[in-house]
PDB file of N, CA, C and O in Angstrom:
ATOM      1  N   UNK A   1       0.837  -1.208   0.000  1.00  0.00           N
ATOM      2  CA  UNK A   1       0.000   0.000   0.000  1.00  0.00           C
ATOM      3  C   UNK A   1       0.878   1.267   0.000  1.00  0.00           C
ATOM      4  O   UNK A   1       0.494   2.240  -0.648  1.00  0.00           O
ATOM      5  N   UNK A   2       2.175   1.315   0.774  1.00  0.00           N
ATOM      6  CA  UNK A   2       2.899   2.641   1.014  1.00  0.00           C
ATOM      7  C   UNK A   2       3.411   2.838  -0.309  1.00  0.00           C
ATOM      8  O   UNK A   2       3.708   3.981  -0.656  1.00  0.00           O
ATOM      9  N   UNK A   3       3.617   1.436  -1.446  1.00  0.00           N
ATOM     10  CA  UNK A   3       4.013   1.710  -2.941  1.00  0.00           C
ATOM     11  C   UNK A   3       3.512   2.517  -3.494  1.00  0.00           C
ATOM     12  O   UNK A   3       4.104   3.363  -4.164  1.00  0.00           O
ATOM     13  N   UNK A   4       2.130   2.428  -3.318  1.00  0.00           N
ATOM     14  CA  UNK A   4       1.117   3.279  -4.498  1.00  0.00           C
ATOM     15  C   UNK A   4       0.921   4.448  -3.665  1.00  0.00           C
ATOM     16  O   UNK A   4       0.106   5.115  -4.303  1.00  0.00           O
ATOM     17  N   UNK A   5       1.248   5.172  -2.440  1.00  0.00           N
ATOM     18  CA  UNK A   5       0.784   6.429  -1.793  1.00  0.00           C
ATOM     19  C   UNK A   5       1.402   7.317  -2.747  1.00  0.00           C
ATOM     20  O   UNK A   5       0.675   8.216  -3.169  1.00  0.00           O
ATOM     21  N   UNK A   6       2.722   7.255  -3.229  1.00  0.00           N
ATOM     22  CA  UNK A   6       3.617   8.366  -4.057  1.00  0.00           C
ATOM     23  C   UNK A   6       2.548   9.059  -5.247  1.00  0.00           C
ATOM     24  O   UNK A   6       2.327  10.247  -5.486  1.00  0.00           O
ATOM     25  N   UNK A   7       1.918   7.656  -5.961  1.00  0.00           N
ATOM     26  CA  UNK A   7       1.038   7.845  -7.479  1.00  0.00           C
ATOM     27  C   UNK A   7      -0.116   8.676  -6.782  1.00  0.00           C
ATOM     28  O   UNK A   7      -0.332   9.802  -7.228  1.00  0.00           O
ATOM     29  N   UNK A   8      -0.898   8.194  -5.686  1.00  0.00           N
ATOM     30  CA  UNK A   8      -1.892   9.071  -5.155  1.00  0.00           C
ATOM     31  C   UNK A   8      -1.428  10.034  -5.384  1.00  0.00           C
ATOM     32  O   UNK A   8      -1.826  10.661  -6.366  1.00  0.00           O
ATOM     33  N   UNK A   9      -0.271  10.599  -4.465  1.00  0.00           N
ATOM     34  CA  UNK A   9      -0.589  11.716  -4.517  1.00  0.00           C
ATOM     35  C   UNK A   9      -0.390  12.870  -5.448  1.00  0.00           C
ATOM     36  O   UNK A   9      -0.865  14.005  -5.433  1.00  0.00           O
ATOM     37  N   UNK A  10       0.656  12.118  -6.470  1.00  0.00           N
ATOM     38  CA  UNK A  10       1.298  12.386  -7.302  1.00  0.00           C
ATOM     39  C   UNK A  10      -0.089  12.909  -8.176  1.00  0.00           C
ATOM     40  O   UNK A  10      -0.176  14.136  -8.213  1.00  0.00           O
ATOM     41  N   UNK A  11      -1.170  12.176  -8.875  1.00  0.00           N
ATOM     42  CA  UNK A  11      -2.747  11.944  -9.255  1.00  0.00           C
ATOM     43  C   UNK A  11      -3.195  13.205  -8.534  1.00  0.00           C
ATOM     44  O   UNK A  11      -3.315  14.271  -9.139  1.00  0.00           O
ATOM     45  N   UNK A  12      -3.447  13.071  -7.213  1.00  0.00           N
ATOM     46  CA  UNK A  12      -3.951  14.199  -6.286  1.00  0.00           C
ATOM     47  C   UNK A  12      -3.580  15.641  -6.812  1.00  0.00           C
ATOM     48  O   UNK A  12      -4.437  16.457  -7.149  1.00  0.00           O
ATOM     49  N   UNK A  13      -2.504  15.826  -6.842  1.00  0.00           N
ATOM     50  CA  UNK A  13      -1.394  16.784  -6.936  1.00  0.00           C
ATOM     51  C   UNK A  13      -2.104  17.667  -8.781  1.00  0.00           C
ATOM     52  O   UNK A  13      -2.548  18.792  -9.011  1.00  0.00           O
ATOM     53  N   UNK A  14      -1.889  16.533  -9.619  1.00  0.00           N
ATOM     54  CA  UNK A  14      -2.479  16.943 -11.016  1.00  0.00           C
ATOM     55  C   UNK A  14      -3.857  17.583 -10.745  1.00  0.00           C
ATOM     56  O   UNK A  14      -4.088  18.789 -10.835  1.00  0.00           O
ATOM     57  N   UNK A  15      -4.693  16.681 -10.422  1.00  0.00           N
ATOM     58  CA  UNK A  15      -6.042  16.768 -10.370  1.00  0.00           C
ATOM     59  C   UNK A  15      -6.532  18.287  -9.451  1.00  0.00           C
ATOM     60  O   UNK A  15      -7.484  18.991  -9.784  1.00  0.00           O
ATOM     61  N   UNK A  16      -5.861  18.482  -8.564  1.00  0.00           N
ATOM     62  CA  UNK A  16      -5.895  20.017  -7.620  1.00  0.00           C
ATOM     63  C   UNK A  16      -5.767  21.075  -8.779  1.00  0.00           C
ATOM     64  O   UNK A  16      -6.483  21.994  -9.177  1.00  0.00           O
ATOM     65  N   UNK A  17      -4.450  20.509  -9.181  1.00  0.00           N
ATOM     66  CA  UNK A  17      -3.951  21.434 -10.161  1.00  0.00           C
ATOM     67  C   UNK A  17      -4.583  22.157 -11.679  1.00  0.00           C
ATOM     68  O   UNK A  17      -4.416  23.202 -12.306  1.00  0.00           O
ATOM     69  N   UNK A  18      -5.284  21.071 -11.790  1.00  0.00           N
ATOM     70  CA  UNK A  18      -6.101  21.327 -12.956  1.00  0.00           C
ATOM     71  C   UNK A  18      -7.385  21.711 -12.403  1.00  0.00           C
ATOM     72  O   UNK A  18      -8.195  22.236 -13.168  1.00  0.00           O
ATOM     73  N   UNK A  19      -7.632  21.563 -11.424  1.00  0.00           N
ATOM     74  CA  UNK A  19      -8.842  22.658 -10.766  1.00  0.00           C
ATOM     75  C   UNK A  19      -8.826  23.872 -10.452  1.00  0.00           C
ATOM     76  O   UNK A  19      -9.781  24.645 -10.525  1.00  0.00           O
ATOM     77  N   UNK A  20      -7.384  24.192  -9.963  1.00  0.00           N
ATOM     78  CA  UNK A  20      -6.914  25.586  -9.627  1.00  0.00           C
ATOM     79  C   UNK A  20      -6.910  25.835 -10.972  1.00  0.00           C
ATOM     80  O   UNK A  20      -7.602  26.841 -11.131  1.00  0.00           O
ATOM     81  N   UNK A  21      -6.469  25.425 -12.084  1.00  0.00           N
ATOM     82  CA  UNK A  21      -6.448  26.190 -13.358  1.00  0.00           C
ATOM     83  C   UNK A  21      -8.145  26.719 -13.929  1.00  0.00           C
ATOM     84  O   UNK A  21      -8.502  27.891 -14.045  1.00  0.00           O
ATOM     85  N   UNK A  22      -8.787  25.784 -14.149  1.00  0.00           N
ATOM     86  CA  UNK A  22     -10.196  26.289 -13.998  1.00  0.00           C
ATOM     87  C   UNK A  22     -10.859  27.215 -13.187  1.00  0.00           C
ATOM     88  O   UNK A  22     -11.818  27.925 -13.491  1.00  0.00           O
ATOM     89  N   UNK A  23     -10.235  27.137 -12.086  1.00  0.00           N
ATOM     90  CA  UNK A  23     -10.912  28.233 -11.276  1.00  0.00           C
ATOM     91  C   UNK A  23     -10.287  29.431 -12.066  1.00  0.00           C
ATOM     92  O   UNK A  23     -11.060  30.047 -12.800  1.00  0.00           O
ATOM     93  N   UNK A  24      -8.880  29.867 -11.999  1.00  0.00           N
ATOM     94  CA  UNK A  24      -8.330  30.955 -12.334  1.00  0.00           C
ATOM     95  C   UNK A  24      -8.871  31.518 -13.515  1.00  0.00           C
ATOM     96  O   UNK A  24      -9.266  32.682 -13.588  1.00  0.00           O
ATOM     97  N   UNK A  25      -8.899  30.379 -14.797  1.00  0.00           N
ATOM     98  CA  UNK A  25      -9.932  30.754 -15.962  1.00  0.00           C
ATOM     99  C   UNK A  25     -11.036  31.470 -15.872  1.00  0.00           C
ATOM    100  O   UNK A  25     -11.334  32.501 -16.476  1.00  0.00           O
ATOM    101  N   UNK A  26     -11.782  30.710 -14.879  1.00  0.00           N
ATOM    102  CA  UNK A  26     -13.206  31.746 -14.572  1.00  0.00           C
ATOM    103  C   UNK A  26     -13.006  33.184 -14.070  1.00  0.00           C
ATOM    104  O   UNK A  26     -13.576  34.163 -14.551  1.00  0.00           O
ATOM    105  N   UNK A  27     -12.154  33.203 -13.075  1.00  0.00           N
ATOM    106  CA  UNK A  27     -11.885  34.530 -12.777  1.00  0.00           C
ATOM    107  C   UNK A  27     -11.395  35.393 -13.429  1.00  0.00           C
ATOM    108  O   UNK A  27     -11.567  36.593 -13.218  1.00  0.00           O
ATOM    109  N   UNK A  28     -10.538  34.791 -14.545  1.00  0.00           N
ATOM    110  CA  UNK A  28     -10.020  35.669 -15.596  1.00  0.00           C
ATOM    111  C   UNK A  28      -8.720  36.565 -14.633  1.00  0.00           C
ATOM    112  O   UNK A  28      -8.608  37.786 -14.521  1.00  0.00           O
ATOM    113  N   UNK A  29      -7.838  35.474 -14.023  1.00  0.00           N
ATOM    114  CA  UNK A  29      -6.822  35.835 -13.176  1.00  0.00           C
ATOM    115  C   UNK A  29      -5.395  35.560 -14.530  1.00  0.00           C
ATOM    116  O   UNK A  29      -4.309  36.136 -14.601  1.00  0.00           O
ATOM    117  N   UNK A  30      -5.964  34.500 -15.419  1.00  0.00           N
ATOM    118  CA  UNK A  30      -4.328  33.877 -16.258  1.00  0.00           C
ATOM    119  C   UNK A  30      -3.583  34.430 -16.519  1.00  0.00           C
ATOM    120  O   UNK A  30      -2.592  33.922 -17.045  1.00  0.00           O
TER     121      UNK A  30
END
């Protein structure tokens, strides 16, 4: 299980990331 925590979060990490980008889009912050 502690193998695959890195990919979580690694996954996690993208997935935030590409939400923060959407958000910023909407706000028209880019």
């Amino acid at each position: 299980m502690s193998a695959k925590k890195p990919d979580l979060l690694r996954d996690n990490e993208l997935i935030y990331g590409r939400l923060e980008m959407e958000e910023m889009k909407k706000k028209g912050n880019w």
